[in-house]
Backbone as numpy.savetxt, mean C-alpha at the origin, in Angstrom:
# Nx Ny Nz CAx CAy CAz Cx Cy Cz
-9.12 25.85 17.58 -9.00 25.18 16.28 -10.25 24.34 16.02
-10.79 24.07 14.87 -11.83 23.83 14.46 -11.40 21.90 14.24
-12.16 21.32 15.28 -12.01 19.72 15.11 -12.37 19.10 14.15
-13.21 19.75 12.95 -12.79 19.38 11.66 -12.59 20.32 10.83
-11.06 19.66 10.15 -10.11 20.86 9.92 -10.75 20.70 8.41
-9.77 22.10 7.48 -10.01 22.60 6.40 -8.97 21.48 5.69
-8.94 20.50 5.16 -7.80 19.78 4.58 -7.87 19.42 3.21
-6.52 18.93 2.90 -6.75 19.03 1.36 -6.22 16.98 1.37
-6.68 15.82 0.49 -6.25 14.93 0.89 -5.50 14.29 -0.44
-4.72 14.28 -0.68 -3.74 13.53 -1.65 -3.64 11.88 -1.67
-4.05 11.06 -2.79 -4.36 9.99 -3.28 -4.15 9.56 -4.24
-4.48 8.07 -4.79 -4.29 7.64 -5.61 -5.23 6.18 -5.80
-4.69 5.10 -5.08 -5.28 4.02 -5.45 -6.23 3.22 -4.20
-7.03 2.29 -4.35 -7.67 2.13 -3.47 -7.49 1.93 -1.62
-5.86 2.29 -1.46 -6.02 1.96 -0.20 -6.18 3.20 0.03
-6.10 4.59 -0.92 -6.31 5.81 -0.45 -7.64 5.84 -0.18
-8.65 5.49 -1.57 -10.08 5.74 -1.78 -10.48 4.68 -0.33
-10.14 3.69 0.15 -10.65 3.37 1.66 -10.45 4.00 2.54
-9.40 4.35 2.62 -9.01 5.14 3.89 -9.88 6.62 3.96
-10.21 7.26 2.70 -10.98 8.24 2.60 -12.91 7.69 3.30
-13.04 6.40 2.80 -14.20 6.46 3.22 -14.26 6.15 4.88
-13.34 5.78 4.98 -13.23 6.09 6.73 -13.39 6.85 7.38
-12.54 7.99 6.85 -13.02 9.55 7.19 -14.28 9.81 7.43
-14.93 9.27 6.10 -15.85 9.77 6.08 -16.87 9.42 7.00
-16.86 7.84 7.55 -17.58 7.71 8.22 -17.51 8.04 9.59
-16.26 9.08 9.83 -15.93 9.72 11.25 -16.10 11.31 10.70
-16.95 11.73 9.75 -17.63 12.86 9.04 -16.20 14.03 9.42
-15.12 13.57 8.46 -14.33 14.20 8.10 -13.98 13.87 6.45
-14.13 15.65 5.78 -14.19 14.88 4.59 -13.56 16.19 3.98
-12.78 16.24 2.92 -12.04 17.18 2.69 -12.56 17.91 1.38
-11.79 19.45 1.65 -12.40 20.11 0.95 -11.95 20.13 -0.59
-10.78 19.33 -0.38 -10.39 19.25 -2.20 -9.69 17.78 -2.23
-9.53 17.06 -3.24 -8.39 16.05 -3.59 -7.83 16.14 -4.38
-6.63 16.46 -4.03 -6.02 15.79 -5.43 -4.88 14.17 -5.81
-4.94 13.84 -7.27 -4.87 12.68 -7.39 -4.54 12.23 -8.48
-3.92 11.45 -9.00 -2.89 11.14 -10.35 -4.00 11.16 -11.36
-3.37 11.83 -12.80 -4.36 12.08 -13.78 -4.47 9.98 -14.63
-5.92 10.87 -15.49 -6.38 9.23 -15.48 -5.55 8.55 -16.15
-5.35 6.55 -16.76 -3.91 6.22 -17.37 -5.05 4.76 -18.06
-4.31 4.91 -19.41 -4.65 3.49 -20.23 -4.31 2.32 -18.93
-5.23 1.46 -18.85 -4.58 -0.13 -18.30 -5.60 -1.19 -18.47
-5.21 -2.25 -18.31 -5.74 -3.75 -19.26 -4.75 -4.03 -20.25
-5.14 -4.85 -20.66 -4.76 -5.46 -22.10 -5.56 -4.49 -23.56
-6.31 -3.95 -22.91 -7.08 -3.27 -24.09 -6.72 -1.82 -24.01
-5.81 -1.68 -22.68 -5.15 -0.15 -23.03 -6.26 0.86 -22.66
-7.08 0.50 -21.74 -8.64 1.96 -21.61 -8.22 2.70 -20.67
-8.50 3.71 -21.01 -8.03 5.11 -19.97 -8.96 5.07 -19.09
-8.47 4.98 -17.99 -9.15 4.65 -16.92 -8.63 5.61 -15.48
-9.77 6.13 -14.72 -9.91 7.18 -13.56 -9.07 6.26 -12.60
-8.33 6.95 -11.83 -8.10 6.16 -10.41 -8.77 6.35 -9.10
-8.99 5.19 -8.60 -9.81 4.72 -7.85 -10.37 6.34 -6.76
-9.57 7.20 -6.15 -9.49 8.25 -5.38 -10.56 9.46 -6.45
-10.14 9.40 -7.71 -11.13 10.28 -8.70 -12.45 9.83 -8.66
-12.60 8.48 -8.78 -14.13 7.88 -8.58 -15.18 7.91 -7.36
-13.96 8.15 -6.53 -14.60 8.47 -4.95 -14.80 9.73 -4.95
-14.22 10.56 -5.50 -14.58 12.61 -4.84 -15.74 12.65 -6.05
-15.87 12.07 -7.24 -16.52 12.23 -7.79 -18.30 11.94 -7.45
-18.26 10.74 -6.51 -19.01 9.40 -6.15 -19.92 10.71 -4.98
-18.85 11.46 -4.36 -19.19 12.11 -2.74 -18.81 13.86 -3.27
-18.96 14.11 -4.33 -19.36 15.06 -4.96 -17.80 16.24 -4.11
-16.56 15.53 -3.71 -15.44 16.42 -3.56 -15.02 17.04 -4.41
-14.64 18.48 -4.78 -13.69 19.06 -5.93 -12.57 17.99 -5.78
-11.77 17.78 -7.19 -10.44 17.25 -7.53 -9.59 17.68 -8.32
-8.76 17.53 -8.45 -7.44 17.95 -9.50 -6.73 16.74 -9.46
-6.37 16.64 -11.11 -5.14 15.84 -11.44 -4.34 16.28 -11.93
-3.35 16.99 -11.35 -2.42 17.66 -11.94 -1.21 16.57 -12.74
-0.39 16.72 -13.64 0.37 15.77 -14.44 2.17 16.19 -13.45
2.21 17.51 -12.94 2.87 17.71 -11.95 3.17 18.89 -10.58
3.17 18.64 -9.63 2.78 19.50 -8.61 3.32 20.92 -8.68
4.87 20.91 -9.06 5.57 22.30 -9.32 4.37 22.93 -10.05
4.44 24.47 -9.46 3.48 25.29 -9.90 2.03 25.77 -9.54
1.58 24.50 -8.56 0.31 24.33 -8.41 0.33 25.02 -7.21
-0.88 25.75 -7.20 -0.98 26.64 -5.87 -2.41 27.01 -5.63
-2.87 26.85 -4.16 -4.05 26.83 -3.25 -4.18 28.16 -2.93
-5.67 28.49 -3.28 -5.61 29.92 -2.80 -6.51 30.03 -1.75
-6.96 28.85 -0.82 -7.68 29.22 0.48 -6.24 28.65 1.37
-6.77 28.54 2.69 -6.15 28.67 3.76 -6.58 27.28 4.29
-5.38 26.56 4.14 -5.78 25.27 4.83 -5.47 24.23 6.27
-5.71 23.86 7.10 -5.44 23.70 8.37 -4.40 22.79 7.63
-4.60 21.19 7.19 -3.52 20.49 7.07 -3.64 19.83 5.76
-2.96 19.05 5.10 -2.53 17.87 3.79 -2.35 16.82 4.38
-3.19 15.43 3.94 -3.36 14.16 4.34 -3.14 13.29 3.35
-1.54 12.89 3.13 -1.23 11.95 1.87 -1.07 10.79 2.31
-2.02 9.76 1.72 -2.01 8.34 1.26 -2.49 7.68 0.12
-0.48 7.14 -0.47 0.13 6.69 -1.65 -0.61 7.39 -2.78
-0.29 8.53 -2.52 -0.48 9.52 -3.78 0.40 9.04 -5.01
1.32 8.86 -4.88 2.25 7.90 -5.80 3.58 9.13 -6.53
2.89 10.32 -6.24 4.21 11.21 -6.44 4.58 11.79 -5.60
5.88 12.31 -5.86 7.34 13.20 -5.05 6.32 15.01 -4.82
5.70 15.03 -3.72 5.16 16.24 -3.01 6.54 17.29 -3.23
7.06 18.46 -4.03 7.50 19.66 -3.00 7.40 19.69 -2.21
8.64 20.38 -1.37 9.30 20.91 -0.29 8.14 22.02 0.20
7.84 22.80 -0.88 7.45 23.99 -0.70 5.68 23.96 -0.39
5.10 22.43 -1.25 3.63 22.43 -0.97 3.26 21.82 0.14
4.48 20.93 0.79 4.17 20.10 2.08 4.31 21.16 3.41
4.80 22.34 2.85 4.62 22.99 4.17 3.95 23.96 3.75
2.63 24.30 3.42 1.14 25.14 3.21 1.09 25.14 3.82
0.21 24.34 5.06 -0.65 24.24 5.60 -0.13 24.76 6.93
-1.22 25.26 7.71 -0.92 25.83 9.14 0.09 25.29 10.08
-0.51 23.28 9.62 -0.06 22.67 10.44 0.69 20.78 9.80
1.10 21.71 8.81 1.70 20.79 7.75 1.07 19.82 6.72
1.80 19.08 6.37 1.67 17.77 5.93 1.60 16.22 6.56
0.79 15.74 6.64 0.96 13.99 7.29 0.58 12.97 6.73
1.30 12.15 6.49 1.26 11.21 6.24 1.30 9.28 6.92
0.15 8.32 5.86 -0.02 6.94 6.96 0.73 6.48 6.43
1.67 5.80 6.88 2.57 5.11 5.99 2.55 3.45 6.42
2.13 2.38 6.39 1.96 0.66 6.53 3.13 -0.33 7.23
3.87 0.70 7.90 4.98 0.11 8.62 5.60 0.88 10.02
6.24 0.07 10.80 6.70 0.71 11.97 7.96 1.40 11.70
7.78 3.00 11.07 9.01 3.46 10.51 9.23 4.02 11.38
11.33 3.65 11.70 11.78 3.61 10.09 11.90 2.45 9.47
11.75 1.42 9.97 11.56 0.68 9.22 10.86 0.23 8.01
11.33 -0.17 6.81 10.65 -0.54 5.87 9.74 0.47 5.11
10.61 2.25 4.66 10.41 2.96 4.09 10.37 2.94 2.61
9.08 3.17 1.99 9.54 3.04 0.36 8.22 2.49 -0.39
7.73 1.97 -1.30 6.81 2.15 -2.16 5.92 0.45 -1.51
6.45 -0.45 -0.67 6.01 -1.86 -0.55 6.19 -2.14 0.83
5.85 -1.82 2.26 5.98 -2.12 3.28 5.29 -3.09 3.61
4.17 -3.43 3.08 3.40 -4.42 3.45 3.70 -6.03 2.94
4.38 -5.62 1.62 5.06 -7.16 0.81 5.94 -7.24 1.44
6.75 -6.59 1.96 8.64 -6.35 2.53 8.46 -7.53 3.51
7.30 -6.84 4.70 7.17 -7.44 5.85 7.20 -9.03 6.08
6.21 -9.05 4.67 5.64 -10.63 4.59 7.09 -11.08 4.30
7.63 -11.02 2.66 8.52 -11.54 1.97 9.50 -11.59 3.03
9.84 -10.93 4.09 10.90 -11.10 5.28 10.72 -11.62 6.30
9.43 -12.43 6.67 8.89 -13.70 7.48 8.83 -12.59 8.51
8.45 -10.99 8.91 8.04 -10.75 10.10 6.35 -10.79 10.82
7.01 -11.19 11.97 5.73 -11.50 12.87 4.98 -10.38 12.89
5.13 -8.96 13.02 5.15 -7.98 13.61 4.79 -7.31 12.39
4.03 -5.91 12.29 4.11 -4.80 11.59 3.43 -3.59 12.11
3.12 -2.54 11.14 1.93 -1.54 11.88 1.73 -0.36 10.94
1.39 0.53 11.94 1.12 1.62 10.86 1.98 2.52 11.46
2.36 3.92 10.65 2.52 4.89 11.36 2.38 6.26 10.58
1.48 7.26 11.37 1.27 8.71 10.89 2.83 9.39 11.28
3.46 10.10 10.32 4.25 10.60 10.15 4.22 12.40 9.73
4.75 13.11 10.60 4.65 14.56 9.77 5.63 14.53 8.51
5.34 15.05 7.46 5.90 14.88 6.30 7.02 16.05 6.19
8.54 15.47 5.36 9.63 16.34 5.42 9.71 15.99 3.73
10.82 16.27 3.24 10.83 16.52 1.86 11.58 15.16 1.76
11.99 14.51 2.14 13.16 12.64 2.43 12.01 11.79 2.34
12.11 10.82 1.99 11.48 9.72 1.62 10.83 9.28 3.33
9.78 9.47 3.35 9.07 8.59 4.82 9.85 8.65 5.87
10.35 10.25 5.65 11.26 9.90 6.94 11.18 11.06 8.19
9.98 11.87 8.22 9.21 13.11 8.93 9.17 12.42 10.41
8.93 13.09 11.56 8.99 12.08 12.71 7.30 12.06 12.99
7.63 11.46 13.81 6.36 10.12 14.10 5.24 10.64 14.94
4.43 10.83 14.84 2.75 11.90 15.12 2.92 10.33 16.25
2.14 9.25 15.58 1.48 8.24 16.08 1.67 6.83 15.29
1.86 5.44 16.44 2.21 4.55 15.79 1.03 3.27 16.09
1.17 2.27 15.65 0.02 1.21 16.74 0.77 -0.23 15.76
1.39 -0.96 16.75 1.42 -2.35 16.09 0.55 -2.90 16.18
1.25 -3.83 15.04 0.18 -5.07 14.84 1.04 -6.61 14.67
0.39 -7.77 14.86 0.78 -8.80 14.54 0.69 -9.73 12.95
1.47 -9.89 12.27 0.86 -10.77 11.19 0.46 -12.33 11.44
-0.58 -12.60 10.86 -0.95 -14.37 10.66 0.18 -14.68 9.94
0.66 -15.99 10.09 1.70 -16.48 9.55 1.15 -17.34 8.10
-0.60 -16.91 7.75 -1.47 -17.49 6.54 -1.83 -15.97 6.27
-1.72 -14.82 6.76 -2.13 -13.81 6.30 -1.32 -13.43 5.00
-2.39 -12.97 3.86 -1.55 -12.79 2.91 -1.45 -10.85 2.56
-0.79 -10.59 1.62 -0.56 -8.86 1.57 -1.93 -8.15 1.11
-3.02 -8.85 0.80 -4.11 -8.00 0.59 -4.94 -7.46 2.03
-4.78 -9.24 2.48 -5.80 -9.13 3.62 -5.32 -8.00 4.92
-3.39 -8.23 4.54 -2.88 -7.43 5.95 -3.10 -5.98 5.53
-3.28 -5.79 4.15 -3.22 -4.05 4.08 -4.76 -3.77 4.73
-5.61 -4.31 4.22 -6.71 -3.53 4.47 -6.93 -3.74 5.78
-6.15 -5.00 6.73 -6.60 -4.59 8.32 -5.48 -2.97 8.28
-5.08 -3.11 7.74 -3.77 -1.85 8.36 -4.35 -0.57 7.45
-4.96 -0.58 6.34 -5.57 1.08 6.09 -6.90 0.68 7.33
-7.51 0.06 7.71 -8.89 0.17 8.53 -7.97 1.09 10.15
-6.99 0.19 10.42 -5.71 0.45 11.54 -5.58 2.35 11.32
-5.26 2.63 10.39 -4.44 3.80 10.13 -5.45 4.99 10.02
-6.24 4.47 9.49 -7.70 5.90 9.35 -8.11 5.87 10.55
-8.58 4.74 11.29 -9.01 4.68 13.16 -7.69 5.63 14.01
-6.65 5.08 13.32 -5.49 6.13 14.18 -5.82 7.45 13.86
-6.07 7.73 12.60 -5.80 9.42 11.98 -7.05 9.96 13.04
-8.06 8.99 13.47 -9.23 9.95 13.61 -9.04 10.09 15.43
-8.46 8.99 15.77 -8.54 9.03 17.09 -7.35 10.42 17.81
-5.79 10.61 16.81 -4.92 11.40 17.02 -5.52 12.93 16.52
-6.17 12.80 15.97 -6.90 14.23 14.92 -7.00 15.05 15.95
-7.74 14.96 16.77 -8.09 16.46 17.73 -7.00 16.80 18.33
-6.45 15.97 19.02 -4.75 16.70 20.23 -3.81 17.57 18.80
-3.90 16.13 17.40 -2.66 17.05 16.67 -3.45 18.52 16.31
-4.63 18.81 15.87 -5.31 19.90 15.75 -4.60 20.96 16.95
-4.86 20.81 17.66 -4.60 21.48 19.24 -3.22 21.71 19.67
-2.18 20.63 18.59 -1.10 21.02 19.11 -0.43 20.27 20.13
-1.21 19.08 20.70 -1.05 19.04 22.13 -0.14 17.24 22.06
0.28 17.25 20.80 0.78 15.72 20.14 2.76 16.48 19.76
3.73 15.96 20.58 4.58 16.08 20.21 5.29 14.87 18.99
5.74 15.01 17.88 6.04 14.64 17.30 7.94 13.93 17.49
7.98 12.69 17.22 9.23 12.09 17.83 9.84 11.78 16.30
11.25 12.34 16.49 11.89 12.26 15.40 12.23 10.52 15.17
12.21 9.76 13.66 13.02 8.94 13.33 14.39 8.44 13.97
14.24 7.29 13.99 16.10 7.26 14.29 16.73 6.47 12.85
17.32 7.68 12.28 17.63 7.44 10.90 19.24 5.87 10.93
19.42 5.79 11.88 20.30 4.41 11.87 19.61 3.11 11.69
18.29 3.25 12.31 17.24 1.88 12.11 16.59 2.07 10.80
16.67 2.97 9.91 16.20 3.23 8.86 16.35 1.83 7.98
15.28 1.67 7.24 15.31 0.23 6.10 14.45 0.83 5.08
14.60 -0.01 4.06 14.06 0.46 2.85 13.30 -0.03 1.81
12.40 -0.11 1.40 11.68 -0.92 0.03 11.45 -0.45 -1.13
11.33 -1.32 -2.56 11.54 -0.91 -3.33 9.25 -1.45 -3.87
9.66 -0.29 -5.53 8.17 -0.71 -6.07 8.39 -2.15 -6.06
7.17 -3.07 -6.37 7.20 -4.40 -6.59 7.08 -4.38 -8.04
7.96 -5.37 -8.55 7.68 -5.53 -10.15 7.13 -6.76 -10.57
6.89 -7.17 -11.65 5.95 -8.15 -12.19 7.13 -9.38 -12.11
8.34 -8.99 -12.64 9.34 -10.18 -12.38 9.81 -10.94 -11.15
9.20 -9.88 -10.45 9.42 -10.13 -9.03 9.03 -11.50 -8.75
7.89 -11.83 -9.35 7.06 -13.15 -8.96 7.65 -14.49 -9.65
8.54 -14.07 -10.53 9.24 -15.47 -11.02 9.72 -16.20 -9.89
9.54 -17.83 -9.57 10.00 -18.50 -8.45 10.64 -19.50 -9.09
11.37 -20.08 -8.22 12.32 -21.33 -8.59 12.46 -22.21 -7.26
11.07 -23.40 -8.35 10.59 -24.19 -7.01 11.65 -25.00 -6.47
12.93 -25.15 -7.41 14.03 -26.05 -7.29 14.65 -25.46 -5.92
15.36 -24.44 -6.23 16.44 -24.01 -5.27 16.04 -22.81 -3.97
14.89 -22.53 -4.32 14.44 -21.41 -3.38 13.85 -21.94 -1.93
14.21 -21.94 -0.72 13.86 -22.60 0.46 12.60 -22.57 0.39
11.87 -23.69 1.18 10.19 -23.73 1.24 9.37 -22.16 1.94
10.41 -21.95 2.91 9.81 -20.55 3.57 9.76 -19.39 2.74
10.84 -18.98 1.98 10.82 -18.08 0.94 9.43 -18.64 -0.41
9.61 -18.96 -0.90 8.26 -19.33 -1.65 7.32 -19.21 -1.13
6.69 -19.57 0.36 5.66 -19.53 0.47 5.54 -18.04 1.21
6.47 -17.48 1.71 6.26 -16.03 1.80 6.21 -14.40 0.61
6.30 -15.36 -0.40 6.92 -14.95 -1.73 5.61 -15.03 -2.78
4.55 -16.57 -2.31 3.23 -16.56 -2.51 2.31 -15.65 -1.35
2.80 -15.25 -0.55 1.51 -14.27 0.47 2.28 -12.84 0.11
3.15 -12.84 -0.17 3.16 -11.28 -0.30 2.70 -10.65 -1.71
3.28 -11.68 -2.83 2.49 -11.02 -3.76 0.84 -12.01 -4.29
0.48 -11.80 -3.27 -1.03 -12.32 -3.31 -1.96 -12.02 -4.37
-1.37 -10.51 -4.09 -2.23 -9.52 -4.86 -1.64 -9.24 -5.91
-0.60 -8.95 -6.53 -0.12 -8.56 -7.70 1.39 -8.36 -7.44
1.67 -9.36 -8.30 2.07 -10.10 -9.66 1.34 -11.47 -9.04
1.25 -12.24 -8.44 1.56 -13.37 -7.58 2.82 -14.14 -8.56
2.83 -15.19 -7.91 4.11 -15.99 -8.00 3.77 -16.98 -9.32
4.42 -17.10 -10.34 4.81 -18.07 -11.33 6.17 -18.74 -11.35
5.79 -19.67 -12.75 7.11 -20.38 -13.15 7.01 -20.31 -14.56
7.57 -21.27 -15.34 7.41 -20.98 -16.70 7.46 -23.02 -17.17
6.66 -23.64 -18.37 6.96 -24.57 -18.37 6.68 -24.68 -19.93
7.63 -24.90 -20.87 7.61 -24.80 -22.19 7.21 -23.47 -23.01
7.68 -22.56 -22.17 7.30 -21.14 -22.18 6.28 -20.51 -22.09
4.90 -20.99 -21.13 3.96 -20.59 -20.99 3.96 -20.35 -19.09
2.98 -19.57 -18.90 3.48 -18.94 -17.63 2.21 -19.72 -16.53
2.68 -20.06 -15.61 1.55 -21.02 -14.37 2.40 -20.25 -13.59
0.89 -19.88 -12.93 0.83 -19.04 -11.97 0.35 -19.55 -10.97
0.82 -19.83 -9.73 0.16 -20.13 -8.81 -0.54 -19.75 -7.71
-1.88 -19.98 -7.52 -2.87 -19.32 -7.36 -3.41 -20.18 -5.60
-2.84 -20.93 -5.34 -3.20 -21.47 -3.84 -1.93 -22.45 -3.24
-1.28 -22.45 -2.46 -0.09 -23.08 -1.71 -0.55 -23.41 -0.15
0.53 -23.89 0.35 0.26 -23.65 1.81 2.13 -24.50 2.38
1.90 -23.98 3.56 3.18 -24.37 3.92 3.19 -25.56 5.16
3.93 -27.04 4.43 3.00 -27.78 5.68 4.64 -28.54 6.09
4.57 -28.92 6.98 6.17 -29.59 7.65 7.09 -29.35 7.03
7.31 -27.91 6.93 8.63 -27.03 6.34 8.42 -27.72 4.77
7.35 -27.80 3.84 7.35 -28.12 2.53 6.12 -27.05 1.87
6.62 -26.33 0.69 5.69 -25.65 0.18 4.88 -26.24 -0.57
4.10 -26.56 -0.71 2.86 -27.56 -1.37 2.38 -26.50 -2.13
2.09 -26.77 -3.28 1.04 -26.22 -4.23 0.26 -26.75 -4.72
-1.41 -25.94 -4.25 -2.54 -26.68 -4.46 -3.32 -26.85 -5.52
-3.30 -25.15 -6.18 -3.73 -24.86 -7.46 -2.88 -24.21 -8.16
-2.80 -24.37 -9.82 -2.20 -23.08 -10.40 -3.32 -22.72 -11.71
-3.03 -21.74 -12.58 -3.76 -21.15 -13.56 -2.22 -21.19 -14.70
-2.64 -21.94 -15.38 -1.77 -21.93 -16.47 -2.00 -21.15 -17.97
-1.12 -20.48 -18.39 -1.21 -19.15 -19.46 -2.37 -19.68 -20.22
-3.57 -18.86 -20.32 -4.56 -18.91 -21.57 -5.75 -20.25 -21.07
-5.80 -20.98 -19.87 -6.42 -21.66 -19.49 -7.25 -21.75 -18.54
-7.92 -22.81 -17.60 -8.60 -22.53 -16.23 -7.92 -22.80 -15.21
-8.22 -22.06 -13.80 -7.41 -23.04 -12.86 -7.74 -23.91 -12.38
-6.42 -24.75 -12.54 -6.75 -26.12 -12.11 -6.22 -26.82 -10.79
-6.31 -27.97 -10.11 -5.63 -28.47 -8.95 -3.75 -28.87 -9.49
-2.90 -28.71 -8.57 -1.78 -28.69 -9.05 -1.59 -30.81 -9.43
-1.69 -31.07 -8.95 -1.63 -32.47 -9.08 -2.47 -33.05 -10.78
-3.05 -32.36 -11.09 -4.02 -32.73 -12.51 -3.39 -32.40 -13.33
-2.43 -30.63 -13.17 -1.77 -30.15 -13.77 -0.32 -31.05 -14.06
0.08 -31.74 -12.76 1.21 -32.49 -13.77 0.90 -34.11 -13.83
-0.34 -34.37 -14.10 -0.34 -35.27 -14.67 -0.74 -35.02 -16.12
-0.98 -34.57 -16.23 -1.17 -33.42 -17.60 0.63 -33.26 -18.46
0.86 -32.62 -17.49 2.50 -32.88 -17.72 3.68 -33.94 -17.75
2.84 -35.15 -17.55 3.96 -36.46 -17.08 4.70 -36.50 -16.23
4.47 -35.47 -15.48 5.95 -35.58 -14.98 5.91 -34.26 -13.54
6.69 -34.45 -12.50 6.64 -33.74 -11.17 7.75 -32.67 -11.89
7.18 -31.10 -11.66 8.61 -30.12 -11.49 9.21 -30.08 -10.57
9.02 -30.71 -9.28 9.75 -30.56 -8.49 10.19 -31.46 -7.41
């Protein structure tokens, strides 16, 4: 078998387009991508490439954006399919092409914490612990058995941006280090134990509404590191939205340092309610 295989790599948003340049810099680089067609976003609505299109384009890969996979069909011969957060439901029928399947990195020690947010789950659930794991892909949600795993520890200040990208850097070092034995065959694959199975959902923008009143100090401030990155955490105060943009968690009290209040600059939280007359909390 040829130690760098013929593969096709399925993507979407930048933890794919990193994880691809990883590859690349272990000069594995695939012979096609494909990757969600382009989509209005901003406030101004601009149709805009995703991040994985800008990269095959950038490193001169063929791509396809197909609008849906039924139908679509490869007419070379491909060793394997390498999906990360392509963002759609793969066929039954296209995940098993390849000689030697489909695999997938998935940002958690599954089965645990299967589903569109493993990396917020972890945080938002105060675990110490997380990881990655390559998975052979079945037609069930993240639930193929397990190629290769590698924990990791979270900072208890680490927030969900910083832990993904140690964990796509984690997961492409795995893909490249497991690559030759699974090539060869010589990697038995260990089924799930579908009783430890857990689950996550997409993250939504409402998600980040907080309620500095009644919500324990630990939840808030795990609630500010997980959605670090998007939505982060607000409140609402005469119907304008403050967002808070720096916290920290100090003798079991969530302190907030800065926020960004709707249509303004950010400011230190303390200026902000003197501004306001008055403490929210």
């Amino acid at each position: 078998m040829n130690l760098k295989p013929n593969f096709i790599f399925f993507g979407t948003p930048d933890v794919a387009s990193e994880t691809l340049e990883i590859l690349k810099e272990a000069g594995l680089l695939p012979s096609l991508i494909v990757t969600s067609p382009d989509k209005p976003q901003g406030r101004k609505m601009l149709v805009t490439s995703p991040p994985v299109k800008t990269w095959a384009t950038k490193n001169n890969i063929p791509y396809l954006q197909p609008e849906k996979l039924n139908g679509l069909e490869f007419r070379d011969s491909f060793d394997l399919f390498i999906v990360v957060a392509y963002g759609k439901i793969i066929p039954k029928n296209i995940i098993e092409i390849p000689k030697l399947g489909s695999i997938n990195i998935h940002y958690s020690l599954l089965p645990k914490y299967r589903g569109a947010s493993p990396v917020e789950s972890a945080i938002l659930n105060g675990e110490g612990f997380t990881g990655v794991s390559i998975q052979k892909m079945e037609f069930k949600l993240d639930s193929g058995p397990i190629i290769a795993q590698e924990k990791v520890s979270i900072n208890n200040r680490e927030k969900a941006p910083d832990l993904r990208k140690r964990l796509i850097r984690i997961g492409a070092e795995l893909l490249v280090k497991i690559l030759p034995n699974y090539l060869e065959n010589k990697i038995t694959a260990i089924p799930q134990e579908e009783k430890e199975a857990t689950y996550c959902q997409k993250i939504k923008k409402e998600g980040g509404l907080v309620d500095l009143v009644a919500e324990p100090p630990s939840m808030l401030y795990n609630k500010f590191r997980a959605y670090a990155g998007w939505p982060s955490i607000f409140f609402f105060v005469n119907g304008k939205r403050i967002k808070i943009t720096d916290a920290i968690l100090e003798n079991g009290k969530f302190i907030i340092k800065k926020v960004l209040p709707e249509g303004k600059k950010e400011i230190k939280y303390e200026d902000f309610l003197k501004i306001q007359g008055k403490a929210l909390y």
